[in-house]
DRENFI-363555 format. One record per residue (C-alpha): residue number from 1; x negated, y negated, z; residue in one letter. Coordinates in pm, 1 decimal. Last residue first. Layout:
<pts>
<pt num="NUM" east="X" north="Y" up="Z" residu="A"/>
...
</pts>
This chain:
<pts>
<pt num="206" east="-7519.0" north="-16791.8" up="9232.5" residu="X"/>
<pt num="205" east="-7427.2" north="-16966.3" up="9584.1" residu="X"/>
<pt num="204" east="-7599.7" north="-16969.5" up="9917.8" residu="X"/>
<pt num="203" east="-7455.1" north="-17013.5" up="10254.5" residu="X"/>
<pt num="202" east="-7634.2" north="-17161.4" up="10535.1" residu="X"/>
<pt num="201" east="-7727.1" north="-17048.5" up="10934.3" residu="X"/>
<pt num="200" east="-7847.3" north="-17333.2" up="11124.1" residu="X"/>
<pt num="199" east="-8172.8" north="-17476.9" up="11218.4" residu="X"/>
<pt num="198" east="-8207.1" north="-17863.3" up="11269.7" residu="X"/>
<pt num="197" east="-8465.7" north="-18015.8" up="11011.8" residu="X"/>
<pt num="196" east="-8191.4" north="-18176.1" up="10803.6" residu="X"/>
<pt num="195" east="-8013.2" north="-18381.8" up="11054.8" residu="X"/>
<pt num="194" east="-7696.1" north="-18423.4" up="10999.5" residu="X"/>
<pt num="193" east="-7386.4" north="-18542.1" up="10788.3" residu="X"/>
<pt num="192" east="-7081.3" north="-18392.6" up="10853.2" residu="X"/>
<pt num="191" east="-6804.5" north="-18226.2" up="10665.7" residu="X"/>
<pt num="190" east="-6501.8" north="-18101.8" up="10785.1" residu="X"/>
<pt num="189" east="-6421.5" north="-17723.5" up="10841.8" residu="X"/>
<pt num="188" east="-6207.0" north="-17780.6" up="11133.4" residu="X"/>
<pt num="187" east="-6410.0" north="-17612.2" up="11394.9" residu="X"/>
<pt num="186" east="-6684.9" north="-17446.0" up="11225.0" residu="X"/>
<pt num="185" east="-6775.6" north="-17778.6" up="11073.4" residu="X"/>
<pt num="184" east="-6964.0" north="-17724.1" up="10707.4" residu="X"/>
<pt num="183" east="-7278.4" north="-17887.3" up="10775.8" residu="X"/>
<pt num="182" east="-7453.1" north="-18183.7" up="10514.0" residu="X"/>
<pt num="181" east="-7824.4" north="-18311.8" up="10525.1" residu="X"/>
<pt num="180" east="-7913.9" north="-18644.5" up="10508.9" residu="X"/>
<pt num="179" east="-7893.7" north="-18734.3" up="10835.9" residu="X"/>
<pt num="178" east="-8163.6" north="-18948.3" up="11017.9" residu="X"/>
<pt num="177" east="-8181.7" north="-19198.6" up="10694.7" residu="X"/>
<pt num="176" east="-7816.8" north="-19346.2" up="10842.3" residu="X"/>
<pt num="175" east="-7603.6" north="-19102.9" up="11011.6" residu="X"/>
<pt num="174" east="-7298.2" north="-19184.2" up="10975.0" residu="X"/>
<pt num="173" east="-7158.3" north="-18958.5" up="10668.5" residu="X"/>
<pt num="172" east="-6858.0" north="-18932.4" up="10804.9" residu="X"/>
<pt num="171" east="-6635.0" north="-19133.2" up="11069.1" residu="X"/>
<pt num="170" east="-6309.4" north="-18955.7" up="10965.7" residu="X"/>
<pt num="169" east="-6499.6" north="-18579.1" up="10888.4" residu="X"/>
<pt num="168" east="-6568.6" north="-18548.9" up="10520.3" residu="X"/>
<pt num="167" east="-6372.6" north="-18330.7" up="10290.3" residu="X"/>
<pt num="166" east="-6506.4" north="-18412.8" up="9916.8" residu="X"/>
<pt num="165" east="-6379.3" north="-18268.0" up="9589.7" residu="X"/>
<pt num="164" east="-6548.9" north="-18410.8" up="9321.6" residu="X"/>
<pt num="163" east="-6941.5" north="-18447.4" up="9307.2" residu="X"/>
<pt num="162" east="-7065.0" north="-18292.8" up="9025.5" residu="X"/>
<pt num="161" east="-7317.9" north="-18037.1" up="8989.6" residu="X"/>
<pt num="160" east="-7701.3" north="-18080.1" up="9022.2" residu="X"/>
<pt num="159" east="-7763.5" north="-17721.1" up="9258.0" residu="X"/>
<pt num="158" east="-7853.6" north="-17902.0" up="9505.4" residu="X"/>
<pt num="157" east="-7503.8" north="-18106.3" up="9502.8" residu="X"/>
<pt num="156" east="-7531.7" north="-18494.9" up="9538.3" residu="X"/>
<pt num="155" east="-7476.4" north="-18755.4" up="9821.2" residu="X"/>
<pt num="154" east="-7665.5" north="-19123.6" up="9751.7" residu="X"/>
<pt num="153" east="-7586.9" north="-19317.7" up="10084.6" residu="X"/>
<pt num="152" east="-7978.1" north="-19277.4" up="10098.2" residu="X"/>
<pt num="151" east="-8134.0" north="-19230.8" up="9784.1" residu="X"/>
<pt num="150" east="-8336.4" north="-18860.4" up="9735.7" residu="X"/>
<pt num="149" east="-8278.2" north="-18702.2" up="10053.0" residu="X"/>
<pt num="148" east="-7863.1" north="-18761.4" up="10028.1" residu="X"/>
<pt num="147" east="-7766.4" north="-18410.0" up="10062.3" residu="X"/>
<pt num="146" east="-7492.8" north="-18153.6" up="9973.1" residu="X"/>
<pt num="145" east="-7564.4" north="-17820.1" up="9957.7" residu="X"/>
<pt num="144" east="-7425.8" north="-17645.5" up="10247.7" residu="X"/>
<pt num="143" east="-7549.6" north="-17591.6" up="10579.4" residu="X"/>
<pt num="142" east="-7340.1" north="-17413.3" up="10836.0" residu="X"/>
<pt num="141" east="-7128.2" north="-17470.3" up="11161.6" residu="X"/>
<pt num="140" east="-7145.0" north="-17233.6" up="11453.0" residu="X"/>
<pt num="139" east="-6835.5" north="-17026.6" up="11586.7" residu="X"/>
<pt num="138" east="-6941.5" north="-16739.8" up="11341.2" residu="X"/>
<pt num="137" east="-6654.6" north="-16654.3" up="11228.2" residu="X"/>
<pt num="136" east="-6541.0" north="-16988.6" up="11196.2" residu="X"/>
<pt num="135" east="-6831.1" north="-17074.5" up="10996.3" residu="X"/>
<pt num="134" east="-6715.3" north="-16811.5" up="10750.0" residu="X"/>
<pt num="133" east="-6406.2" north="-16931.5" up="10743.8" residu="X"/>
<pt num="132" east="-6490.9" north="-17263.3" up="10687.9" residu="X"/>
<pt num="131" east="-6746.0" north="-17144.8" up="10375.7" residu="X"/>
<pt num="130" east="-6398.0" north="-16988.7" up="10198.1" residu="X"/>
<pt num="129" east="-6148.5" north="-17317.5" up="10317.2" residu="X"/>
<pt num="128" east="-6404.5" north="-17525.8" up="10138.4" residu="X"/>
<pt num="127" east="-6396.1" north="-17301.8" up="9820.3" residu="X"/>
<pt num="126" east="-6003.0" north="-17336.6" up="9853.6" residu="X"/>
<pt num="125" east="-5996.7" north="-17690.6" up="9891.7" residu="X"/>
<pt num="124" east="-6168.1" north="-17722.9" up="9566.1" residu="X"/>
<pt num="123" east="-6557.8" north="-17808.3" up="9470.0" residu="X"/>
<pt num="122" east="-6820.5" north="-17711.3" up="9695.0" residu="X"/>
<pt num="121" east="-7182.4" north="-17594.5" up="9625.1" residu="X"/>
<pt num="120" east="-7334.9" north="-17349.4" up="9788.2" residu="X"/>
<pt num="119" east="-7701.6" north="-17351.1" up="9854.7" residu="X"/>
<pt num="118" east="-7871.9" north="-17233.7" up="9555.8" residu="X"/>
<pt num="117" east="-7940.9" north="-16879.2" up="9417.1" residu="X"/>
<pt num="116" east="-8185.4" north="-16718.6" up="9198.9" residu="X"/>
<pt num="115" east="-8217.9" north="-16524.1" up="9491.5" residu="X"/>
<pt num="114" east="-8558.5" north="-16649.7" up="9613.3" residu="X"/>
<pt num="113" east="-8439.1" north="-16950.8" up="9545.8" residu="X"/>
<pt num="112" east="-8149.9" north="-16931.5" up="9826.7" residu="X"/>
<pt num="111" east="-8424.5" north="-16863.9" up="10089.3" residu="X"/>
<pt num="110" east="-8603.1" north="-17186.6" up="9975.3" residu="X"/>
<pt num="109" east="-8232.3" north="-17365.3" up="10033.7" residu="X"/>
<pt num="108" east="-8255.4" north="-17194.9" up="10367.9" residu="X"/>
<pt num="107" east="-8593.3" north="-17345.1" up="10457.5" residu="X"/>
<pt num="106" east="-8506.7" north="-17693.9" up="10310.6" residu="X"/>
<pt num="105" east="-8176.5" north="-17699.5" up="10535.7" residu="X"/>
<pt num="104" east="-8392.9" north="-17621.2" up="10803.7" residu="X"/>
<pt num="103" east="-8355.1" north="-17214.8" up="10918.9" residu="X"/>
<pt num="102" east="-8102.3" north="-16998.8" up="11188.7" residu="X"/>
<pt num="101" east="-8060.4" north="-16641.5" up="11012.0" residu="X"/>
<pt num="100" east="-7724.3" north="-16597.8" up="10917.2" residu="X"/>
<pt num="99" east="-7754.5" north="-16639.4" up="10556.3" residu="X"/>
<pt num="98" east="-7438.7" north="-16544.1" up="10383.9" residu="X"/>
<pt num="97" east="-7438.8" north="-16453.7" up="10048.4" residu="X"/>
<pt num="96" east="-7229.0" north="-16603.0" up="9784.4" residu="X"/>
<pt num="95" east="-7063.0" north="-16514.3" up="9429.1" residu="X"/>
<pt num="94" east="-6754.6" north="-16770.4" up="9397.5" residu="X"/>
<pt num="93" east="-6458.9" north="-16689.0" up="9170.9" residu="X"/>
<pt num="92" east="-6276.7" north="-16851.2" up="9382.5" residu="X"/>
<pt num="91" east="-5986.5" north="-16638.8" up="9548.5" residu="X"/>
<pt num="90" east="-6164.9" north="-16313.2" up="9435.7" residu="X"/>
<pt num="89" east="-6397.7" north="-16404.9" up="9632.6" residu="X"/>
<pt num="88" east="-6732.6" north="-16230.1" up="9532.1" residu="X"/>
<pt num="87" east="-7040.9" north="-16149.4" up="9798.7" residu="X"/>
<pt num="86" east="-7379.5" north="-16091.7" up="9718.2" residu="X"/>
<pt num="85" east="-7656.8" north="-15826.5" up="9807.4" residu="X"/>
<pt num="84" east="-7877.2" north="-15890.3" up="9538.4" residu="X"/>
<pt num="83" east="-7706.5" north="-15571.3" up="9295.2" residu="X"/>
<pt num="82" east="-7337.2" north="-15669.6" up="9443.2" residu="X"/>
<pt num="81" east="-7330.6" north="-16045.0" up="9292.1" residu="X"/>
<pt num="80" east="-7532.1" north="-15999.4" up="9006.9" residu="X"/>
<pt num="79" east="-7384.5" north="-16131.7" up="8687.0" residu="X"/>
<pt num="78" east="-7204.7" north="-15851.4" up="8651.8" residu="X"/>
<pt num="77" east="-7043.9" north="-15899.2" up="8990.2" residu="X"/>
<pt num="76" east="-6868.8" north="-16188.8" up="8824.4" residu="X"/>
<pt num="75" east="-6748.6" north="-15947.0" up="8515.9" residu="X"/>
<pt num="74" east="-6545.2" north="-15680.1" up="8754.4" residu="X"/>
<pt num="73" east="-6211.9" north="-15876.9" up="8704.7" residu="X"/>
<pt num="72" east="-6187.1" north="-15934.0" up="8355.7" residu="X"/>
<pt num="71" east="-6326.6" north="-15582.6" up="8281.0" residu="X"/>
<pt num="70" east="-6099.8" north="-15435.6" up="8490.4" residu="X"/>
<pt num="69" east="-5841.0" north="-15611.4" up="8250.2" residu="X"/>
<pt num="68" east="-5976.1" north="-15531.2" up="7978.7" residu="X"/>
<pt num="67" east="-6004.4" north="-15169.5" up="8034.4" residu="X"/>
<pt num="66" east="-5602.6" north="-15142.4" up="8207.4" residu="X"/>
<pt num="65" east="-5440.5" north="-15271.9" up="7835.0" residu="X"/>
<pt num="64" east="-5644.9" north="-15041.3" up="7611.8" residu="X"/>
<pt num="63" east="-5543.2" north="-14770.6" up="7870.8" residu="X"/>
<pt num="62" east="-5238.0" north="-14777.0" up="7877.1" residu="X"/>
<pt num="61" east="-5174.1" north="-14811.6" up="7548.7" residu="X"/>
<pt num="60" east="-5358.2" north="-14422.3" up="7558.7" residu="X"/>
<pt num="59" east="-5146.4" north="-14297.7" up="7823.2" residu="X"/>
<pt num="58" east="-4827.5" north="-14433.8" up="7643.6" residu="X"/>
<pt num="57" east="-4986.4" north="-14218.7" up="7322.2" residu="X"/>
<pt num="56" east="-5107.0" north="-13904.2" up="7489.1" residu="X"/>
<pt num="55" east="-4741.8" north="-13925.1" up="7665.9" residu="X"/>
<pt num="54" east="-4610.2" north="-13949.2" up="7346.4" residu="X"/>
<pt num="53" east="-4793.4" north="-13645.2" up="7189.1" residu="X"/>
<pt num="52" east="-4709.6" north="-13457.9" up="7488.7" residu="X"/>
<pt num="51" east="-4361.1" north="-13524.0" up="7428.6" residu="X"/>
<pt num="50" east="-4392.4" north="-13419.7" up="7031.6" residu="X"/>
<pt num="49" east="-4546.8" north="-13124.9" up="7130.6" residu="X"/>
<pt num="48" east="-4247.0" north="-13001.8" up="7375.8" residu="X"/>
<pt num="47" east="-3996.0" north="-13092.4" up="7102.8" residu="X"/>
<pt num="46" east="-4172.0" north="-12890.2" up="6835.1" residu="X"/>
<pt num="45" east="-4144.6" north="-12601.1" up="7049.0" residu="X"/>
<pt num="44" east="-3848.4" north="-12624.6" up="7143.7" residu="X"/>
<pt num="43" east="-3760.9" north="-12642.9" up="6822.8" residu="X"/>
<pt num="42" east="-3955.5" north="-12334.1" up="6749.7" residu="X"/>
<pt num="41" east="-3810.3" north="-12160.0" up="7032.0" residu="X"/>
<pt num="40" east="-3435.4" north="-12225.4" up="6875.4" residu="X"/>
<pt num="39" east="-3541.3" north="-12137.1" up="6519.1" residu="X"/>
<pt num="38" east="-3683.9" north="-11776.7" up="6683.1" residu="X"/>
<pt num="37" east="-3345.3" north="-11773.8" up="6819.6" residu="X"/>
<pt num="36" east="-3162.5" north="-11829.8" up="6579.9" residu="X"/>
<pt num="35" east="-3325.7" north="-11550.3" up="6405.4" residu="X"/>
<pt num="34" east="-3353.1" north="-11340.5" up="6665.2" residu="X"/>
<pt num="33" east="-2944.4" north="-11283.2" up="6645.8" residu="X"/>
<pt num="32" east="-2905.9" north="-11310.8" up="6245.2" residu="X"/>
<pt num="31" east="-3171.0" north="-10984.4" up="6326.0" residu="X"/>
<pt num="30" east="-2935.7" north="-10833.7" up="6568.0" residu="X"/>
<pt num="29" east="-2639.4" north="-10910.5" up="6336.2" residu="X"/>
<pt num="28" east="-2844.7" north="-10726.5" up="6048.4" residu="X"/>
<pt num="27" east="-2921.6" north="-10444.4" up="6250.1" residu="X"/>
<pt num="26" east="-2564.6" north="-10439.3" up="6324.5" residu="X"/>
<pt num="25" east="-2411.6" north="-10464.6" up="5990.1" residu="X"/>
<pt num="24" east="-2711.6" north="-10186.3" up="5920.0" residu="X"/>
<pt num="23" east="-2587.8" north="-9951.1" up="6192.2" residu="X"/>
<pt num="22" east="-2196.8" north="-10028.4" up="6126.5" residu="X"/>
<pt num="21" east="-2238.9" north="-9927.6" up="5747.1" residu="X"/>
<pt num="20" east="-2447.2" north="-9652.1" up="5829.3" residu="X"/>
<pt num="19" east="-2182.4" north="-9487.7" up="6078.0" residu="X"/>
<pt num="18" east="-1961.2" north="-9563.5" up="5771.1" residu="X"/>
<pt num="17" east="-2121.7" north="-9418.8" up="5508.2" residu="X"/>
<pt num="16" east="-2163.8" north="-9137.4" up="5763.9" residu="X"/>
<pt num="15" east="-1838.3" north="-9081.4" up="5798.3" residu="X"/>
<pt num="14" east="-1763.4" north="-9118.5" up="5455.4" residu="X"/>
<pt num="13" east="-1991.0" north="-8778.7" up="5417.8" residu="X"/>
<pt num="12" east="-1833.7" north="-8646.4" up="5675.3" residu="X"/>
<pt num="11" east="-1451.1" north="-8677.5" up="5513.2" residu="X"/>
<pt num="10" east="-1572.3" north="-8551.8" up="5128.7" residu="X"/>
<pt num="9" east="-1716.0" north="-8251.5" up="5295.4" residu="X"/>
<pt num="8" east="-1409.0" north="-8166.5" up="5495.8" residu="X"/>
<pt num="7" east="-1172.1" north="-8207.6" up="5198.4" residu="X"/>
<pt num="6" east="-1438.4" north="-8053.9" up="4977.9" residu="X"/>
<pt num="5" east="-1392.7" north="-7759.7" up="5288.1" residu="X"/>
<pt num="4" east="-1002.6" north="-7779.6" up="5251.3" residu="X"/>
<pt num="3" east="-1054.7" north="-7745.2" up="4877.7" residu="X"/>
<pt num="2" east="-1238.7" north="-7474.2" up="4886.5" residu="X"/>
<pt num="1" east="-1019.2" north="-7273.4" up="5142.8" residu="X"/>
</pts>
């Protein structure tokens, strides 16, 4: 009976050396387990923060190349286009303001002062094409800067720059010491010479 029982004994005993056996091979499985996957959220981890980094970055590169270039294309109205109530073309560069208000070419170019303005000056086809349109839209023709007051036959820019581009009418200037005063045409946006104390609306120029 002794033996049988040591027998017994002996038999649990590896039983439970085995039952702990399995538990800890599993514990440690389950562990090997969270380990991987701890390793696999830290990666992912890692890979979502390096992402963000880069899109800090490309937004960043952006945005040293998009500030210079608003810069570039806001700097006319720095110089005081939108805080006196100008205009900018993109097209030319041009800050004006329209002066609808029927004056003398001397009138409006006083009007223009009180800007710091002048009436326009015109250089290209497209700054001619600019003061046409706005003729156009008004279906009357406009003064610009151009006048021969100081020597007849003598045509120079109020505002003193050089005389370049010129679009005058086939049979223009005509008019002798009458006209020395020069209209945008509303029509075809030609240039005429005309009387400078007629009243018409003018465009002036910073």
């Amino acid at each position: 009976m002794l033996y049988d029982s040591t027998i017994s004994d002996i038999a649990e005993l590896v039983g439970k050396q085995q039952s702990q056996q399995d538990i800890i091979i599993t514990l440690k499985t389950t562990l090997d387990v969270q380990k991987k996957k701890n390793i696999e959220m830290e990666n992912l981890q890692n890979a979502l923060k390096n992402e963000i980094n880069e899109m800090k970055r490309t937004s960043q590169l952006q945005q040293d190349v998009t500030i210079p270039l608003q810069s570039t294309s806001i700097k006319p109205y720095s110089n005081g286009c939108q805080s006196n109530g100008f205009d900018y073309d993109m097209g030319t560069g041009i800050c004006y303001k329209l002066i609808e208000e029927r004056l003398t070419w001397d009138a409006a170019r006083e009007k223009c002062h009180g800007w710091n303005a002048e009436l326009i000056s015109i250089h290209s086809q497209q700054e001619n094409d600019l003061v046409h349109s706005i003729a156009k839209s008004l279906s009357f023709e406009i003064w610009i800067g151009l006048n021969d007051q100081a020597q007849e036959g003598s045509f120079v820019w109020a505002d003193e720059s050089s005389v370049g581009y010129k679009n005058w009418d086939s049979d223009e200037p005509n008019g002798g010491r009458s006209e020395n005063c020069v209209i945008v045409w509303y029509i075809d946006g030609t240039w005429w010479d005309y009387g400078c104390n007629y009243k018409k609306p003018s465009v002036c120029k910073l």
